[in-house]
C-alpha positions as CSV (number, residue, x, y, z in Angstrom):
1,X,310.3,27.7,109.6
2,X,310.4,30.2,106.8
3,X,308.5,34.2,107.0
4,X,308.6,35.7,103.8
5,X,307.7,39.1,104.5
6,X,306.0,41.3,101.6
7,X,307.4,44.8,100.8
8,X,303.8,45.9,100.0
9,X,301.9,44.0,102.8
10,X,304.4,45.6,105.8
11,X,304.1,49.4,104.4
12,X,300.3,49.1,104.2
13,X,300.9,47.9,108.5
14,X,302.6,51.4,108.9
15,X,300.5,54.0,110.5
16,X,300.9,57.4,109.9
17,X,300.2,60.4,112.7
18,X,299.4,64.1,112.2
19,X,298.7,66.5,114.7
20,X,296.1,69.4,114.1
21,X,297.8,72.8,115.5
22,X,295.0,74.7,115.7
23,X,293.9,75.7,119.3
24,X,290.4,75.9,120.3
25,X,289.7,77.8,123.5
26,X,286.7,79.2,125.5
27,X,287.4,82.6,127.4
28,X,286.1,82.3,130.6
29,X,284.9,85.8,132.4
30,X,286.4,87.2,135.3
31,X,284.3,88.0,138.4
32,X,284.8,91.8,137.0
33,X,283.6,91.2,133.8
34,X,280.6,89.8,135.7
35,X,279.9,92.4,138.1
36,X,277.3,94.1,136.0
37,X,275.0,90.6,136.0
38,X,275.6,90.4,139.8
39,X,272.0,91.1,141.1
40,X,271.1,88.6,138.1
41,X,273.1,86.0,139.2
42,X,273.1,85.7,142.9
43,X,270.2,86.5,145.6
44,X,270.6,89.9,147.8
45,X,269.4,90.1,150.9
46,X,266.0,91.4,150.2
47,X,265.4,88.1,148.3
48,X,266.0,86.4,151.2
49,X,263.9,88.4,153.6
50,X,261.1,87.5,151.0
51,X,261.7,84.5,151.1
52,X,261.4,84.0,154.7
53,X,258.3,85.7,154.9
54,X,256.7,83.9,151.9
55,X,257.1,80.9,153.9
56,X,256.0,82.0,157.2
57,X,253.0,83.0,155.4
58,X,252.5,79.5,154.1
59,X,253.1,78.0,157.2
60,X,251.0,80.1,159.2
61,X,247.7,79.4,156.5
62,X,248.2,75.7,156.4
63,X,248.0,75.7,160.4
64,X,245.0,77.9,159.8
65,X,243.4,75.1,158.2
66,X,245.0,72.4,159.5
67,X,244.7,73.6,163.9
68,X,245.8,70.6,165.2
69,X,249.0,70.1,163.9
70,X,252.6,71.6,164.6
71,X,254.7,73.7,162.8
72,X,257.9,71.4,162.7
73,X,254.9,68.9,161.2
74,X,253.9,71.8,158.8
75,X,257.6,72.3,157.5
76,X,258.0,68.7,156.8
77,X,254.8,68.2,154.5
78,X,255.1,71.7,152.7
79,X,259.1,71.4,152.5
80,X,259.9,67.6,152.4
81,X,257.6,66.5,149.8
82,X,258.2,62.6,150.5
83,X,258.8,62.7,153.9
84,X,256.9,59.7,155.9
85,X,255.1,62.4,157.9
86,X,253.2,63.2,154.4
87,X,252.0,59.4,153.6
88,X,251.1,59.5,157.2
89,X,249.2,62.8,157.2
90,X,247.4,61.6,154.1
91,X,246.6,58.1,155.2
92,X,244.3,59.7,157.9
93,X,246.7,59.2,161.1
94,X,246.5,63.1,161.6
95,X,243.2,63.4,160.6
96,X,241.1,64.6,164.2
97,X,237.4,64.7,164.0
């Protein structure tokens, strides 16, 4: 058995490789160069205190309205959206009256 290779068929096979030597980069800032965004970026500690109190406040009207239930009860239907405790609350298990 016989290959008769081509001159022109094998040179069209070759590959040829470049390389591109430009360099792209992104400067990433240093926690200096941040330092006047601070309060922007991260919470202080008066953010937190209103926080805290925001949601004691929401707690304390929902028991308000809602007298017979507790506030562990309270944290899980205002603060755990899909908790069972919700389907339950609104099925009418909870309901007193």
């Amino acid at each position: 058995m016989f290959f008769l290779f081509d001159d022109e068929c094998y040179s069209k096979k070759r590959k040829k490789v470049t390389f591109n030597y430009e360099v792209y980069c992104i400067l990433i800032p240093t926690r200096m160069e941040l330092s006047f965004i601070k309060d922007d970026l991260w919470w202080c500690e008066s953010d937190y205190t209103t926080f805290f109190y925001s949601a004691r406040k929401e707690i304390n009207d929902y028991i308000i309205e809602n007298p017979f239930i507790n506030p562990k009860d309270v944290k899980k239907i205002l603060y755990q959206p899909n908790s069972i405790l919700e389907s339950n609350y609104y099925s009418g298990m909870y309901l007193f009256g």
